[in-house]
VOPAGU-2260 file (C-alpha; in pm, 1 decimal, decimal comma):
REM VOPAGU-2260
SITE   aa  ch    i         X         Y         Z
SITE  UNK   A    0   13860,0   10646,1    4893,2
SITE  UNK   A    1   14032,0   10886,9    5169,3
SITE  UNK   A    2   14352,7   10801,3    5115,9
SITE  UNK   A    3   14474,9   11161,6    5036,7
SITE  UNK   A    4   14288,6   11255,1    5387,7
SITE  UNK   A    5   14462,2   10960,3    5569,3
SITE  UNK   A    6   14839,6   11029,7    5469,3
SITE  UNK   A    7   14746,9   11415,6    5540,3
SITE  UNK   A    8   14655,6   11280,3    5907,3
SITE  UNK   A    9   14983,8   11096,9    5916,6
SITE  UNK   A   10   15196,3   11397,4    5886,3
SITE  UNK   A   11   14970,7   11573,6    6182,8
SITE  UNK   A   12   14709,9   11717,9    5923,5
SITE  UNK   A   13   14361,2   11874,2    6152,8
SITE  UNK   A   14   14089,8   11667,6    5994,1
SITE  UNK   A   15   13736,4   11911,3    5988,8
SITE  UNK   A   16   13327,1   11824,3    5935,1
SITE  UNK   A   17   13439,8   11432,9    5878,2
SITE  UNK   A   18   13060,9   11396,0    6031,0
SITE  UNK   A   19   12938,7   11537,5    5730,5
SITE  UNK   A   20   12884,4   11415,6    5333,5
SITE  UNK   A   21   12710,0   11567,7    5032,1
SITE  UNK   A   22   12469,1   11311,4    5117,9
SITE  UNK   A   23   12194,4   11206,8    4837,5
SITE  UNK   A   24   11872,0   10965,0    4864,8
SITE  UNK   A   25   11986,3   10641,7    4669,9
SITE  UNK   A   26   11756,9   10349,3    4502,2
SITE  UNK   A   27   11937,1   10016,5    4471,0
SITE  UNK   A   28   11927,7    9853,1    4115,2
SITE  UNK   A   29   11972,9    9482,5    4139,3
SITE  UNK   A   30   12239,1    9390,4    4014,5
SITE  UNK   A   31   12496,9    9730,8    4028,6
SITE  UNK   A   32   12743,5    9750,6    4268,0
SITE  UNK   A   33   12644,8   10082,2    4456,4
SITE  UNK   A   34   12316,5   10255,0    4463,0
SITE  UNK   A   35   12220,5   10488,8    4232,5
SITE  UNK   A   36   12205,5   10857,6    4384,3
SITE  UNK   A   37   11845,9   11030,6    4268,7
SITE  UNK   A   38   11922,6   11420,4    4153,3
SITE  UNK   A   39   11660,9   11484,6    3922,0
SITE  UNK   A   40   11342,3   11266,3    3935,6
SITE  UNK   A   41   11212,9   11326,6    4270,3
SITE  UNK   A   42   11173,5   11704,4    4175,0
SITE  UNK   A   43   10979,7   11615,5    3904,4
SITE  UNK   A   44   10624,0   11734,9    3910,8
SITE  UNK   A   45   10376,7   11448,3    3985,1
SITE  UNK   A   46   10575,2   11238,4    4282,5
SITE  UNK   A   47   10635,5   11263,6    4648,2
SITE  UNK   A   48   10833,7   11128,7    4887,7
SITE  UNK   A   49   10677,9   10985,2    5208,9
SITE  UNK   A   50   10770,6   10781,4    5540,2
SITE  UNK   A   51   10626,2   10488,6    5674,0
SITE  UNK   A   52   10334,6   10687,8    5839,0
SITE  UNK   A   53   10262,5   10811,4    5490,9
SITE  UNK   A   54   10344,7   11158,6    5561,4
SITE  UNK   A   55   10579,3   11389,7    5381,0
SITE  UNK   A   56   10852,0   11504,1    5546,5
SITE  UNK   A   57   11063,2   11762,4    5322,1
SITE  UNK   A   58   11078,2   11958,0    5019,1
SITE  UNK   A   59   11114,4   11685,2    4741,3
SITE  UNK   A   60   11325,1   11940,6    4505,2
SITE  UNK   A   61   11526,9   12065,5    4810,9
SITE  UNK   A   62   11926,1   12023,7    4790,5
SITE  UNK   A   63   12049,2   11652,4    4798,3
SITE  UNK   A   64   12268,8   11689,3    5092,1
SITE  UNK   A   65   11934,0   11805,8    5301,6
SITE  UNK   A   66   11718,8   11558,2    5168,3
SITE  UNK   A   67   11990,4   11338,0    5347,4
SITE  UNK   A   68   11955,2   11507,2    5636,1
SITE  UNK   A   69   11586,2   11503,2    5647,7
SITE  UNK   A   70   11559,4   11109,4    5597,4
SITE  UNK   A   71   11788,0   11086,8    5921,1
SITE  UNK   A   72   11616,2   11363,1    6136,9
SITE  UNK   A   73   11256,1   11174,7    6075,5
SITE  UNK   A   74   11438,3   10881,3    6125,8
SITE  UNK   A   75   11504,8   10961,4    6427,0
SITE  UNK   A   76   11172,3   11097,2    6519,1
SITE  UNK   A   77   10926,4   10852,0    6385,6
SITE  UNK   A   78   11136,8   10537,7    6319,9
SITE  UNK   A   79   10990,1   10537,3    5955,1
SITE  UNK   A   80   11221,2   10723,9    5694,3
SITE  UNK   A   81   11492,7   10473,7    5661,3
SITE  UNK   A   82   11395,5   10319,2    5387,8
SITE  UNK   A   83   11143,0   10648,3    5246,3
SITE  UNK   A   84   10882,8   10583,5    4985,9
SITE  UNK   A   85   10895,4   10790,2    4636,2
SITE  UNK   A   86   10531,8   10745,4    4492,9
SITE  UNK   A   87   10373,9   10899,8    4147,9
SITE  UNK   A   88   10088,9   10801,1    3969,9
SITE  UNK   A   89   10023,6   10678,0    3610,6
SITE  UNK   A   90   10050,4   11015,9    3455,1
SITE  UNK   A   91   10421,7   11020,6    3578,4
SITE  UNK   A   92   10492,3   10682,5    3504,6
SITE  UNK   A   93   10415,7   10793,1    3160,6
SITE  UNK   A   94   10560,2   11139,5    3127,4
SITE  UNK   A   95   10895,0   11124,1    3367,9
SITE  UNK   A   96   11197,6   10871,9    3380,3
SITE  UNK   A   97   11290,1   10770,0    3722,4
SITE  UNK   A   98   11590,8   10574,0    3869,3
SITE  UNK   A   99   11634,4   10279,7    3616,9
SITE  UNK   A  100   11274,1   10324,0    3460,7
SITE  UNK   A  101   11251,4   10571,4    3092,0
SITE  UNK   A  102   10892,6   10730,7    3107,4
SITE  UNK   A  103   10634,6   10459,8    3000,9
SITE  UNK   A  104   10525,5   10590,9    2693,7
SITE  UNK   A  105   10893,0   10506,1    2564,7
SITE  UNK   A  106   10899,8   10194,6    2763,1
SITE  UNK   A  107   10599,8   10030,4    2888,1
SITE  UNK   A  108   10569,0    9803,6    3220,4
SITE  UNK   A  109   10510,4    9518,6    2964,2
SITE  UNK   A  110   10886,3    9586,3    2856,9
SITE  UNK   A  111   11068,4    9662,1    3210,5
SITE  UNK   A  112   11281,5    9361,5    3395,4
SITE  UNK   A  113   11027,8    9104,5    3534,5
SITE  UNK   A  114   11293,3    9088,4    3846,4
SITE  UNK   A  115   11235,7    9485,8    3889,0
SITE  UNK   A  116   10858,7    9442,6    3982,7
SITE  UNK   A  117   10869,4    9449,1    4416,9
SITE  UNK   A  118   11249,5    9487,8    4419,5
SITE  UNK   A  119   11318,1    9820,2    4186,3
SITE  UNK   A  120   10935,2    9946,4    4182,1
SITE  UNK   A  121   10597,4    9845,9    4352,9
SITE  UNK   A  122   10310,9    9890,5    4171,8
SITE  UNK   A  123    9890,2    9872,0    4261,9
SITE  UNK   A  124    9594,2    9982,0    4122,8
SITE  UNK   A  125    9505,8   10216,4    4457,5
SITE  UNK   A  126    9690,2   10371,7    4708,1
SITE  UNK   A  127    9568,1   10151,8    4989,6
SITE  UNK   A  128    9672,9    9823,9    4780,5
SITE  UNK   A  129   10025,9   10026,4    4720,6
SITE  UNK   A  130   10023,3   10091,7    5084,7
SITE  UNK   A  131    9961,5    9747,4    5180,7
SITE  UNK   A  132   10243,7    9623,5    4952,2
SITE  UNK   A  133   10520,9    9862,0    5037,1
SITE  UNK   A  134   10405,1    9889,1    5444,4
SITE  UNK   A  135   10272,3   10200,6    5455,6
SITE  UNK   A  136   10012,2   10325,4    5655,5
SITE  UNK   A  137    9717,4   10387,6    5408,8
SITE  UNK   A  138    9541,7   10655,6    5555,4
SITE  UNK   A  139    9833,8   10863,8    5568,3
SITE  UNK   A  140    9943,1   10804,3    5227,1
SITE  UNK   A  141    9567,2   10876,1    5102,3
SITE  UNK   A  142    9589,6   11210,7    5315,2
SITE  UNK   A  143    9928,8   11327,2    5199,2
SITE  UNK   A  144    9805,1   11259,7    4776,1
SITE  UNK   A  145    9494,8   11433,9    4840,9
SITE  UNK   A  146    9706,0   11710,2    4981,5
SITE  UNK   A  147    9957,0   11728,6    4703,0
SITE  UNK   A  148    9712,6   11689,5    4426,5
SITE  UNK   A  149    9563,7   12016,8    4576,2
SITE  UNK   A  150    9882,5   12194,2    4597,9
SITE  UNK   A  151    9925,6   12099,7    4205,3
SITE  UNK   A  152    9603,0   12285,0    4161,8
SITE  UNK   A  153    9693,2   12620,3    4343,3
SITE  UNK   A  154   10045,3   12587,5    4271,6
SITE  UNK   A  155   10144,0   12613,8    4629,5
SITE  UNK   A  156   10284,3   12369,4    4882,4
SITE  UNK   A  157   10129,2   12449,6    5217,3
SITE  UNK   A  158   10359,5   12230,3    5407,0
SITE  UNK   A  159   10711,6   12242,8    5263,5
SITE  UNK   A  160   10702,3   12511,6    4994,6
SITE  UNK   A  161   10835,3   12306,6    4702,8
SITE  UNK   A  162   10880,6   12505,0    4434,3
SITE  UNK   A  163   10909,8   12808,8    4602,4
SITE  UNK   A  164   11229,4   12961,6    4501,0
SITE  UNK   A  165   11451,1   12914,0    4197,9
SITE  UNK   A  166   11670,0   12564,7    4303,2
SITE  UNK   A  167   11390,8   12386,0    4308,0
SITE  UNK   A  168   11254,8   12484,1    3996,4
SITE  UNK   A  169   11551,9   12452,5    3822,8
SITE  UNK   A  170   11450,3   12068,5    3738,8
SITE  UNK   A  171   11045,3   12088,0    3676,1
SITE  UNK   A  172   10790,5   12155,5    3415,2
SITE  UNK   A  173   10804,0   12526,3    3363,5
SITE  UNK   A  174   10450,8   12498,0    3188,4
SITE  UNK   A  175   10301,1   12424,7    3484,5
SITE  UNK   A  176   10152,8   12670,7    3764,0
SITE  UNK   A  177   10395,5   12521,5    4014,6
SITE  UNK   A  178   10672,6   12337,2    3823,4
SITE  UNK   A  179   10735,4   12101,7    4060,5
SITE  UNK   A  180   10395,4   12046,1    4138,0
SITE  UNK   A  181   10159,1   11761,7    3992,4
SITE  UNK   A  182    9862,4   11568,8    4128,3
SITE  UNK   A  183    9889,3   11200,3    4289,6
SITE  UNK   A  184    9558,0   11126,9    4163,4
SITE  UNK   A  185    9518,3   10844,8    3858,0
SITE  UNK   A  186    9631,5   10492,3    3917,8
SITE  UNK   A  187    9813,3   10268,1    3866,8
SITE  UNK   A  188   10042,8   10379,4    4117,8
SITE  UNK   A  189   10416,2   10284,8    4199,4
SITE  UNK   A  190   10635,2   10331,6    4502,1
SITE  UNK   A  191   11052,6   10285,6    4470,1
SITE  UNK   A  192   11252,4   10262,1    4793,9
SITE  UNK   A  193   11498,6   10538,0    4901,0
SITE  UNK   A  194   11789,4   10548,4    5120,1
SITE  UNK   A  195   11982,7   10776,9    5285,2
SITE  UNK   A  196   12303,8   10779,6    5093,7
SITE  UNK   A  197   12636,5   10997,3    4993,0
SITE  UNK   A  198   12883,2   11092,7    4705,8
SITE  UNK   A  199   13128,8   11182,0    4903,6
SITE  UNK   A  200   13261,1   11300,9    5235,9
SITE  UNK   A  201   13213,6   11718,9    5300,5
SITE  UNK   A  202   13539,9   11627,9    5550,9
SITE  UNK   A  203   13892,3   11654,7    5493,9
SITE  UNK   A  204   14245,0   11880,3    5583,3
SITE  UNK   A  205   14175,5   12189,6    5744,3
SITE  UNK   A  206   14339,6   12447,0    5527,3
SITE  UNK   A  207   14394,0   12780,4    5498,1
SITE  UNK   A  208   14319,8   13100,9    5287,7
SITE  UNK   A  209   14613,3   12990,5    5035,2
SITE  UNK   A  210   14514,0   12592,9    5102,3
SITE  UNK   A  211   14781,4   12556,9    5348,3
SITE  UNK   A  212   14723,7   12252,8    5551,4
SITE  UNK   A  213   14694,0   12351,3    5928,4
SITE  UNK   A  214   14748,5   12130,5    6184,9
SITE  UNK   A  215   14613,0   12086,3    6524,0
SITE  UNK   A  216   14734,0   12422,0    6657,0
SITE  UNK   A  217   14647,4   12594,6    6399,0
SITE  UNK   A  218   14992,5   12633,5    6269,4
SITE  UNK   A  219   15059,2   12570,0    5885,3
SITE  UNK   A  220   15218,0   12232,1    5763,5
SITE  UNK   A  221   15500,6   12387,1    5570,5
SITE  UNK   A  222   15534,5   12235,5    5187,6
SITE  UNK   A  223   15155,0   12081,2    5227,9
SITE  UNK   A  224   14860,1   12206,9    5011,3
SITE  UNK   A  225   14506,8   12047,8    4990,8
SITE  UNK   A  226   14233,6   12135,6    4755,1
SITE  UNK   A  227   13921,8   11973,6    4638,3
SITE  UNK   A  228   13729,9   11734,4    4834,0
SITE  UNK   A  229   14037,2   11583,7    5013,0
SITE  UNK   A  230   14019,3   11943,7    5201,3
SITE  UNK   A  231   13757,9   11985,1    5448,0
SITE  UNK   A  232   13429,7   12169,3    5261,9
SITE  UNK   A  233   13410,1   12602,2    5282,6
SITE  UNK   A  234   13073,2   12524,4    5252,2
SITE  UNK   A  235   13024,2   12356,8    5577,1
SITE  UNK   A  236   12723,4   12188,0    5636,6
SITE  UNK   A  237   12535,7   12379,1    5345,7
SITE  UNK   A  238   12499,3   12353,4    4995,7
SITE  UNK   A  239   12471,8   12704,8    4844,0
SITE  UNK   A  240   12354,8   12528,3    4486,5
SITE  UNK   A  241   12568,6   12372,3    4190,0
SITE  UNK   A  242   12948,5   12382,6    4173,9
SITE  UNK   A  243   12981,8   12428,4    4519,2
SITE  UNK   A  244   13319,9   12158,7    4577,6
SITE  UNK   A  245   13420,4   12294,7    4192,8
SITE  UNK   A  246   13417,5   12624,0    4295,9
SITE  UNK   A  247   13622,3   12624,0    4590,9
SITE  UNK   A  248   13846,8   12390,3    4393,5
SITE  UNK   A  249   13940,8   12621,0    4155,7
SITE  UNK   A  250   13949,5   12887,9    4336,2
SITE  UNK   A  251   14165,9   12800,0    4670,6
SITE  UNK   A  252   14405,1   12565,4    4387,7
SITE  UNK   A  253   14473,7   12943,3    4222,2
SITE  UNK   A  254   14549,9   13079,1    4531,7
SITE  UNK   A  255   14771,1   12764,3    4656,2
SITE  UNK   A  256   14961,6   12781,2    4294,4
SITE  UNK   A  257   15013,3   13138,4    4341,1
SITE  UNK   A  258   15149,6   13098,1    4734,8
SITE  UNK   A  259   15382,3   12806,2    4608,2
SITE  UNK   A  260   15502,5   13103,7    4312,8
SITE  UNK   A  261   15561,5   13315,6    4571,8
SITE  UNK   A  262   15304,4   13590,0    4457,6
SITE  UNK   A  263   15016,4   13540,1    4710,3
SITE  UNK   A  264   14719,4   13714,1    4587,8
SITE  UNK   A  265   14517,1   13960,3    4796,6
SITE  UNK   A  266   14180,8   13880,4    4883,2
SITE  UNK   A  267   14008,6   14161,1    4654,3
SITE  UNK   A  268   14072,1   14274,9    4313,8
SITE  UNK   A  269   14300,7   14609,4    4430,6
SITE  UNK   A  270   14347,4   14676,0    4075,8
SITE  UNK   A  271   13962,0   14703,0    4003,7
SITE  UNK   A  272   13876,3   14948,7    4315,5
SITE  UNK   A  273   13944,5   15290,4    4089,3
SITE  UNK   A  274   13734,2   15172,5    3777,4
């Protein structure tokens, strides 16, 4: 809720990359009190993820925080991103689970909340019905599942190389050429509505090497120590992969425990150089 970063500002804390968040696409789920980030099913072989020209835009199975910062950037170029469109055919209705929806062969249409038909999911026989429905040029949205039904065939995304290295594959169908690669090709198909959303702020205290809160100047805060995500992110604007505000928590609260202890630890492992 920020109040560890606010009473750090109080006492003259530097605040650092408060413009920033691990930012996530969301779905909202009527009923639940926040949206529901989406980690998993949109790198699932079989979907995409268009704007409201019915283009593609990003790598689907890319990092969360720069699928954030993809929605905004089209945003800002086409108008169209804000809500984006995920949309999979009737093989991954079947097959995959997505936002509040278990794959259909475990729970049918038939069985889902009437109230989640047009509100959770949008479903038509064709794409230009689905396009109609969700306001999405149809054309485009033809083009782009004809496209992405032939990069499930070779097994290579032409536009945004999804799949192509190991954090995207790390959620996908490793039987598959391309694991994160399926066709858009056999209705019915179903749209669900994203939005540009967060888990939590990247911002926080500027600290130092041993967590020491710096201020303004640059000059430690003496007595004040900040780890976690109530410090401002090592990471910066990037997301190196999984663990990556764990990590740095761990790591920088050793260091900050061993300052307080008065036995700072050296950057390197000196006792490890002569093996």
């Amino acid at each position: 809720t920020g109040d560890a970063i606010r009473a750090g500002a109080e006492v003259g804390a530097a605040l650092h990359l408060m413009a920033h968040t691990w930012g996530a696409p969301t779905l909202e789920v009527p009923g639940e009190e926040k949206y529901r980030a989406m980690f998993v099913e949109r790198s699932l072989p079989g979907c995409m993820v268009v704007n409201a020209r019915g283009e593609r835009f990003l790598n689907e199975s890319g990092p969360y925080p720069e699928f954030q910062q993809a929605m905004f950037a089209n945003h800002a170029a086409t108008g169209g991103a804000i809500p984006a469109w995920i949309v999979f055919d009737a093989d991954f209705r079947a097959k995959q689970p997505i936002g509040p929806l278990m794959p259909g062969s475990a729970v049918p249409d038939s069985k889902l909340r009437k109230r989640w038909l047009n509100t959770v999911y949008w479903k038509a026989e064709t794409l230009e019905a689905l396009a109609q429905q969700i306001g999405v040029d149809a054309a485009g949205l033809k083009r782009s599942a004809a496209r992405m039904t032939e990069f499930a065939a070779t097994g290579k995304d032409l536009d945004f190389d999804r799949g192509g290295n190991a954090f995207d594959r790390y959620y996908g169908d490793p039987r598959l050429k391309n694991p994160n690669l399926g066709p858009i090709a056999k209705g019915p198909f179903y749209a669900m509505k994203l939005f540009p959303g967060d888990i939590g702020t990247k911002g926080g205290l500027l600290t130092d090497r041993e967590a020491r809160v710096l201020n303004d100047q640059g000059q430690i805060i003496k007595g004040l120590y900040c780890v976690g995500n109530n410090s401002a992110s090592v990471m910066g604007p990037a997301y190196p992969g999984a663990g990556s505000t764990l990590g740095p928590a761990m790591a920088f609260a050793l260091r900050a425990i061993a300052e307080m202890t008065g036995k700072p630890m050296a950057l390197q492992r000196t006792d490890l150089l002569s093996v």
